[in-house]
N, C-alpha and C positions, 0 to 999 in steps of 0.2 A: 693318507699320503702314499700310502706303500701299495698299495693295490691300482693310485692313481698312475704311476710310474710304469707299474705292470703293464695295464692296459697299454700307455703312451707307445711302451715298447713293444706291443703285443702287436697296435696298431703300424708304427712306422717298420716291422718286420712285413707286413703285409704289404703295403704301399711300396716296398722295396721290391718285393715278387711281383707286384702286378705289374712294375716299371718294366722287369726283365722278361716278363711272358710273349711278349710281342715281338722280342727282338729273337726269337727263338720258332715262332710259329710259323708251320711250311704256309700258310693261305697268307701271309706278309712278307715270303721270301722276295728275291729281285729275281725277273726273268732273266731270261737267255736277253733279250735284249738291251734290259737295262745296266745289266751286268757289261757287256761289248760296249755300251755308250760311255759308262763310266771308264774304261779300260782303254774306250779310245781318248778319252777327253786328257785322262791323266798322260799317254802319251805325249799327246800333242802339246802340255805343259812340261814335259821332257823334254821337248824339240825344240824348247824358244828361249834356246840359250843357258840352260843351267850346264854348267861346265863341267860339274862332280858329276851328274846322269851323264853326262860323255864321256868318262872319262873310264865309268862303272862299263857302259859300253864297250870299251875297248878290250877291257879283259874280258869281257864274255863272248867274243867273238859277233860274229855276224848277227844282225836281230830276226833273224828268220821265225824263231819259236813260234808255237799258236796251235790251233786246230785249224787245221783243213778240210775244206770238202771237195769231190768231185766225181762224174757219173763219168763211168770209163764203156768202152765198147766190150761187147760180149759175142765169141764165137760159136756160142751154142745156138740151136735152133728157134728153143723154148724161153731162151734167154736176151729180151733188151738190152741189158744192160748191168753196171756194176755199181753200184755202190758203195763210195769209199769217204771214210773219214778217217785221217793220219791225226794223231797230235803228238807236236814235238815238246818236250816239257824241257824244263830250267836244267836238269838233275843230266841233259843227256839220253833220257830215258823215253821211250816212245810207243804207241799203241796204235796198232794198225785196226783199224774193220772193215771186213767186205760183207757183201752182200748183194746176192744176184738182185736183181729188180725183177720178180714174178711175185705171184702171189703165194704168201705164206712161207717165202724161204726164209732161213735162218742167218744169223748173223756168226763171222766169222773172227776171230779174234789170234792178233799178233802181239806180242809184245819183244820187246829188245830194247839193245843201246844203237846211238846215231852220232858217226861222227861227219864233218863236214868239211871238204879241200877246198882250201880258199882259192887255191891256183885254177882249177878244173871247176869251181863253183857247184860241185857236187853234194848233196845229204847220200849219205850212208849207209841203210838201216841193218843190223846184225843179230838177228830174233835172237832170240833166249837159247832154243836148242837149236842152233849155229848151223840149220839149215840155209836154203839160196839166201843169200842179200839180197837189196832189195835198193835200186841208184834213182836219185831225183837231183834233176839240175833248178839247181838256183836263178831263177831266171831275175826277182828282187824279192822285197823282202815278205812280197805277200802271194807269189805265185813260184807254184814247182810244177814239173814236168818230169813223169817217169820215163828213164831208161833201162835199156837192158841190164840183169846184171855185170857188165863186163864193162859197162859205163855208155855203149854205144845207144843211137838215138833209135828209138821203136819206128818200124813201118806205116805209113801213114800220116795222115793229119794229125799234126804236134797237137792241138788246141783238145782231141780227143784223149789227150793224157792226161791235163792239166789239173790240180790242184789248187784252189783258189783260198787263203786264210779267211775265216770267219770274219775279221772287221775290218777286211778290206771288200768287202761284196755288202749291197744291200740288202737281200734279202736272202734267207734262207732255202728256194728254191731247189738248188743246187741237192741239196740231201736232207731229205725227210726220214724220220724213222716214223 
């Protein structure tokens, strides 16, 4: 009886593990994909009428947060273009990357705090070692546009600035690593 027990629990310690293995293994993780669909699905059951997510809303300011992508102009010779991916997180806290668009260049990396004027519809960014800001107008809650730092609007075609959040675009396109 005492060794049947053993096993019993030998076994259901096992069957406990193999429940948990799957929910842990990167070849069963969720994509980038399916991760934004679930992200946006929950939104959109935010948006239909729960009054406490509105209201959680309001103290948190504007819903701008997200990752952003967008391919910026470049005035070097050798250089098409830029590649940028912003993400604004919950905590205030933000991560820039650049990256020239040629072959084989490296990625460039920012980090800071971001604050946001509701009056001016402005983001913020204030890197870590308190070199230039860095200004992006709020255009809604799923597109920015950089400006000068001094808040004024860059030379050129605005839409060459743009910043467009990850589940508000279809496809990835936009920035590849």
């Amino acid at each position: 009886m005492q060794s049947l027990k053993k096993q019993l629990r030998h076994d259901l310690v096992l069957i406990f593990f193999a429940m948990l293995f799957p929910a842990f293994h990167p070849a069963l993780a969720e994509s980038d994909k399916q991760i934004q669909e679930r992200v946006l699905k929950a939104r959109e059951m935010l948006q239909q009428g729960n009054n406490h997510a509105n209201h959680l809303n309001d103290l948190a300011g504007p819903d701008f947060r997200g990752v952003y992508y967008g391919y910026f102009p470049c005035k070097e010779p050798d250089c098409s273009g830029i590649k940028i991916t912003l993400s604004l997180k919950r905590n205030n806290n933000y991560l820039l990357v650049t990256q020239p668009a040629k072959t084989s260049s490296r990625e460039f990396y920012e980090k800071g705090k971001f604050t946001w004027n509701d009056d001016k519809r402005t983001v913020v960014l204030t890197p870590k070692d308190k070199s230039n800001t860095g200004q992006y107008r709020i255009v809604d809650d799923g597109t920015l546009i950089q400006l000068h730092p001094d808040g004024s609007a860059l030379a050129g075609d605005q839409d060459d600035y743009t910043l467009r959040r990850a589940d508000t675009v279809k496809s990835r396109e936009v920035h590849i690593h």
